[in-house]
C-alpha positions in Angstrom: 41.8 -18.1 -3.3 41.7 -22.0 -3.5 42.6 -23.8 -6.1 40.3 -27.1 -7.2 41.5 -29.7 -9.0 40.2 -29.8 -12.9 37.6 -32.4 -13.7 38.0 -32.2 -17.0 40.6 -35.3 -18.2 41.1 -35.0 -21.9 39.9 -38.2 -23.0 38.6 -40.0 -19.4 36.7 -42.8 -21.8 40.3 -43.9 -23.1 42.3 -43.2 -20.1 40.2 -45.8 -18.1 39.3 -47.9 -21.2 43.2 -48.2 -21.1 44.3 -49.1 -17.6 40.9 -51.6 -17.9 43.2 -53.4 -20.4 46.3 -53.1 -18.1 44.2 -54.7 -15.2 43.2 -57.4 -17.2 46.1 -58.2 -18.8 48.0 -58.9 -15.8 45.5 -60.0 -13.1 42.2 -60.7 -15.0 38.8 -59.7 -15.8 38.1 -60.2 -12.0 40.2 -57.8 -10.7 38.5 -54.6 -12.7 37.1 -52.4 -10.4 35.6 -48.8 -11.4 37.1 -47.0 -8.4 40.5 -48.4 -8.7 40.6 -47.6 -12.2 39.3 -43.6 -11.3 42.6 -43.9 -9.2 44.6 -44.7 -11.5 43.5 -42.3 -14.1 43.5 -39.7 -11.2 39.9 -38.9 -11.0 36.9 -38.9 -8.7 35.6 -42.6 -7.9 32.4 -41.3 -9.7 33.9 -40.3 -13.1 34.2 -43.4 -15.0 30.8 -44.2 -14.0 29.7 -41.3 -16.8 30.9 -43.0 -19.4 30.3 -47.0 -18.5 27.8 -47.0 -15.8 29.3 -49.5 -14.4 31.3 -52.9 -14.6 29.8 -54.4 -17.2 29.7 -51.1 -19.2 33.4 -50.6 -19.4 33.9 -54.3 -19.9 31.2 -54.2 -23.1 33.1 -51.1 -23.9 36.4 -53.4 -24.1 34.6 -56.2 -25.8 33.2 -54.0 -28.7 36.2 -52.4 -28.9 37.9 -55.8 -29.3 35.5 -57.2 -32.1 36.3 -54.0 -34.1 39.7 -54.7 -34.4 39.8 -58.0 -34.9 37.3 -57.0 -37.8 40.2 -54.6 -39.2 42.9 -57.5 -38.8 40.6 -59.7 -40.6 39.8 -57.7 -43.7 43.1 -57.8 -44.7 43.4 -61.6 -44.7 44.0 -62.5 -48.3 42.8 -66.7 -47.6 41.4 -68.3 -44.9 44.7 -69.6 -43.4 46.2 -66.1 -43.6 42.6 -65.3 -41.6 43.1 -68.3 -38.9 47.2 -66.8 -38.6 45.6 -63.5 -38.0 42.9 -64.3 -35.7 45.5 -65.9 -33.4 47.9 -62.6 -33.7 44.8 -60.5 -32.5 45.0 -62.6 -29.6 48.5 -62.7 -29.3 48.5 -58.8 -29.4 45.4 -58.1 -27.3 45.0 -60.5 -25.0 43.1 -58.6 -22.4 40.1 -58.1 -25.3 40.5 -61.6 -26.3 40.0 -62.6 -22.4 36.6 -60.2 -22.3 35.1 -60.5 -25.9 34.0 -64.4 -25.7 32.6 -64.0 -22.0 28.9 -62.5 -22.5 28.9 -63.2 -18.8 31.0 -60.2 -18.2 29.2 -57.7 -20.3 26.2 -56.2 -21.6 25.7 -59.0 -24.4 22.7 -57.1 -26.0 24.5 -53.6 -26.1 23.8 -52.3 -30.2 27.9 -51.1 -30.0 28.9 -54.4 -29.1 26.1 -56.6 -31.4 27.5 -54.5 -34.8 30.8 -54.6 -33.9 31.0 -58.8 -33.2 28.9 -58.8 -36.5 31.6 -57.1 -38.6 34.4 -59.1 -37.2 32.0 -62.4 -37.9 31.1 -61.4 -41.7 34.9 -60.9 -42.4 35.1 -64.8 -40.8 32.4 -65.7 -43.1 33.6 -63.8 -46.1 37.1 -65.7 -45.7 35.5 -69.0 -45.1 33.5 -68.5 -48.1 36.2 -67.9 -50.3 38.0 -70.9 -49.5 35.7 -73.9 -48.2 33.3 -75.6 -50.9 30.9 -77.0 -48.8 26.7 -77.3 -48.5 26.8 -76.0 -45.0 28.8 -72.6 -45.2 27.9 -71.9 -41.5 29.1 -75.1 -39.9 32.6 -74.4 -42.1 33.0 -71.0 -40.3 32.4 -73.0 -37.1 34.8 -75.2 -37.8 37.4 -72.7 -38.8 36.4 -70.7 -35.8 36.3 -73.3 -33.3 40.5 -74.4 -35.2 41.5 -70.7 -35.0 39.8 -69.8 -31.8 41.0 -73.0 -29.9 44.9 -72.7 -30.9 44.7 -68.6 -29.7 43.3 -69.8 -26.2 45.5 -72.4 -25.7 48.5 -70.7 -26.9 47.1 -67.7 -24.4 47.2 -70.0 -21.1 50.3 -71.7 -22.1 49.2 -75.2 -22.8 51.2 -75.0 -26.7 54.5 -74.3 -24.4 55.5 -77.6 -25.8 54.1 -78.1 -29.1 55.0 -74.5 -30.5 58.8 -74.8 -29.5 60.6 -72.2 -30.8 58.7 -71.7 -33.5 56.5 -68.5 -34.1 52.6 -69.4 -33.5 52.0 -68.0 -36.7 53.7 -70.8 -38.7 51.9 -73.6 -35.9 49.3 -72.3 -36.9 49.5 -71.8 -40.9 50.4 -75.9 -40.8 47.7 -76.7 -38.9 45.1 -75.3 -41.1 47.1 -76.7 -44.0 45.8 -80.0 -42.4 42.6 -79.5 -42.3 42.0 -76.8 -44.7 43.3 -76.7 -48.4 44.6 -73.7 -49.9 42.5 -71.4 -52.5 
């Protein structure tokens, strides 16, 4: 009697969802490949393809996946500054989403998933901005605040704040920045 190896992995969606993130953490979006990633998770080259289809599946997988929690770190913001401070802590902790979520090039930018999950994470922006920014054009203040939060998280990423941020926690670089530019409730 032979003996096949299962093909059944427990949860394959999350085991290759997982070493994705590994991948692009340390070497890039670039580097993902399908079959490399079935290796690692120690299935058939085919096997991820049933849950992604293919490249840009798994990577719209990561990108949704990213939007929703940066949707849950958001709702607990209690101003916009505490918002900005944990917009840049999402990116601090998950840098391999960060890397895939604002690159529509990479993935499936029409996928339903992906749509609803960047529109949660961009009402709990709006919500915060509204909150704190009298303005006429409520839009162009979430832009703003966006564009402030979004910027310091991607150069603080790629190590252009090496200088600038010291010793000091990004969080705090950050908290005074916005202070600058945005007033407190």
């Amino acid at each position: 009697m032979t003996t096949q190896r299962a093909y059944h992995h427990g949860d394959l969606r999350r085991a290759v969802l997982t070493a994705a993130l590994d991948v692009i953490r340390t070497d890039g979006p670039a580097a993902l490949s399908l079959r490399d990633l079935a290796r690692r998770a120690g299935v058939s080259h085919a096997a991820p393809a049933h849950h992604f289809k293919d490249r840009a599946g798994l990577l719209t997988a990561v990108a949704a996946e990213g939007f929703d929690l940066l949707a849950a770190a958001l709702t607990e913001a209690a101003d916009l500054r505490d918002a900005g401070v944990r917009y840049v802590r999402f990116a601090m902790d998950h840098p391999a989403h960060f890397q895939v979520m604002f690159q529509p090039d990479l993935h499936h930018p029409d996928d339903p998933g992906l749509l609803a999950a960047r529109t949660r994470a961009g009402d709990r922006l709006r919500e915060a901005v509204a909150g704190a920014v009298d303005t006429d054009d409520p839009r162009l203040a979430g832009v703003a605040a966006w564009s402030l939060a979004h910027g310091f998280a991607t150069l603080l990423l790629t190590h252009n704040l090496t200088g600038p941020v010291g010793d000091r926690a990004p969080e705090d670089v950050f908290r005074s920045l916005a202070g600058m530019l945005f007033t407190a409730d």
